[in-house]
C-alpha positions in Angstrom: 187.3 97.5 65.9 190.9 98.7 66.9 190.2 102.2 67.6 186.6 101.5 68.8 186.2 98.3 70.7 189.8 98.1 71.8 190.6 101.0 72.4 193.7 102.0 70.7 194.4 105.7 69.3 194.8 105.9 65.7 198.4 106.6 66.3 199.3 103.4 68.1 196.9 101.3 65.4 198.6 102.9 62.1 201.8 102.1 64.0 200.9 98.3 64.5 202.2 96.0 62.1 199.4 93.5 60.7 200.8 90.1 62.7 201.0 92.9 65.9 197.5 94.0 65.4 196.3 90.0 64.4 197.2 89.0 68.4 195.4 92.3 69.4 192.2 91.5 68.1 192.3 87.5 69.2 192.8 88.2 72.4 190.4 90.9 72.7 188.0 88.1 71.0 189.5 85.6 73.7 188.3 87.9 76.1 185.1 88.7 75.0 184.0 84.9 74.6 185.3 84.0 78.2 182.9 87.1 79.5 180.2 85.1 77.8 181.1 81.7 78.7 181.2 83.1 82.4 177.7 85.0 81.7 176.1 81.9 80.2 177.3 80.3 83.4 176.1 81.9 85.8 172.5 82.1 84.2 172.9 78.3 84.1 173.6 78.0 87.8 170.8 81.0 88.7 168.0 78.1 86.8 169.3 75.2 88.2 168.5 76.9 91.6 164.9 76.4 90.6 164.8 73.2 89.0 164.8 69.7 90.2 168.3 68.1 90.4 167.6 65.8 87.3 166.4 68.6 85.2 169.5 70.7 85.8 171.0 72.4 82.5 174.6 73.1 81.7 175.5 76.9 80.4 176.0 75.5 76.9 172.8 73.8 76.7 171.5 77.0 77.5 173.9 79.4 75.6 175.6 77.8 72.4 178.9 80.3 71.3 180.7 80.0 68.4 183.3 78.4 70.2 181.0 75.4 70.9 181.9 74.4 67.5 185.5 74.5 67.6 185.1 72.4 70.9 183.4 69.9 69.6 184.8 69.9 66.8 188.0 68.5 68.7 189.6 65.1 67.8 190.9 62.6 70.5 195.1 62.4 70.7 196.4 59.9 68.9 197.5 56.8 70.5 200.9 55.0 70.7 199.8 53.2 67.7 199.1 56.1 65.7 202.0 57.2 66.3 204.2 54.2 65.6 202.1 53.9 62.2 202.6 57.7 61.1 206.4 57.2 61.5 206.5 53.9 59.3 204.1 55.1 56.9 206.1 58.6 57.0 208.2 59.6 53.6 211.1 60.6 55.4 213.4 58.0 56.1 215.8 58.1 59.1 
């Protein structure tokens, strides 16, 4: 993937460290998804064109990414009260 997809020469890739070459290839993967969110998108908005206005789709009704499921996947933020009962309930003392 490095020297193919990303485009480095072997020289720069055999001089990346591994944590240096991790945040290479997540944001190349950031990128890549973002050109498919924006592709599924824009197919999304090219059918609504045709349909009635209560049969209109969303791009990830029509396209699901693997992202998708990290999205969903997301938990609400924790309220006062969750917070106030993590600290009592916490083993450290202060």
């Amino acid at each position: 993937m490095a020297v193919g997809e990303v485009g480095l020469s072997l020289k720069d890739f055999y001089s990346l460290t591994f944590g240096e070459y991790h945040y290479i290839a997540k944001s190349y993967m950031f990128k890549d998804e973002r050109e498919w969110q924006r592709t599924r998108t824009l197919a999304a908005l090219l059918i609504n064109v045709q349909l009635d206005k209560d049969k209109h789709i969303t791009g990830e009704e029509l396209i699901r990414l693997p992202s998708d499921v990290i999205i969903d996947k997301k938990k609400d933020l924790p309220t006062k009260e969750d917070f106030e009962r993590a600290i009592r309930e916490s083993p450290i003392k202060r």
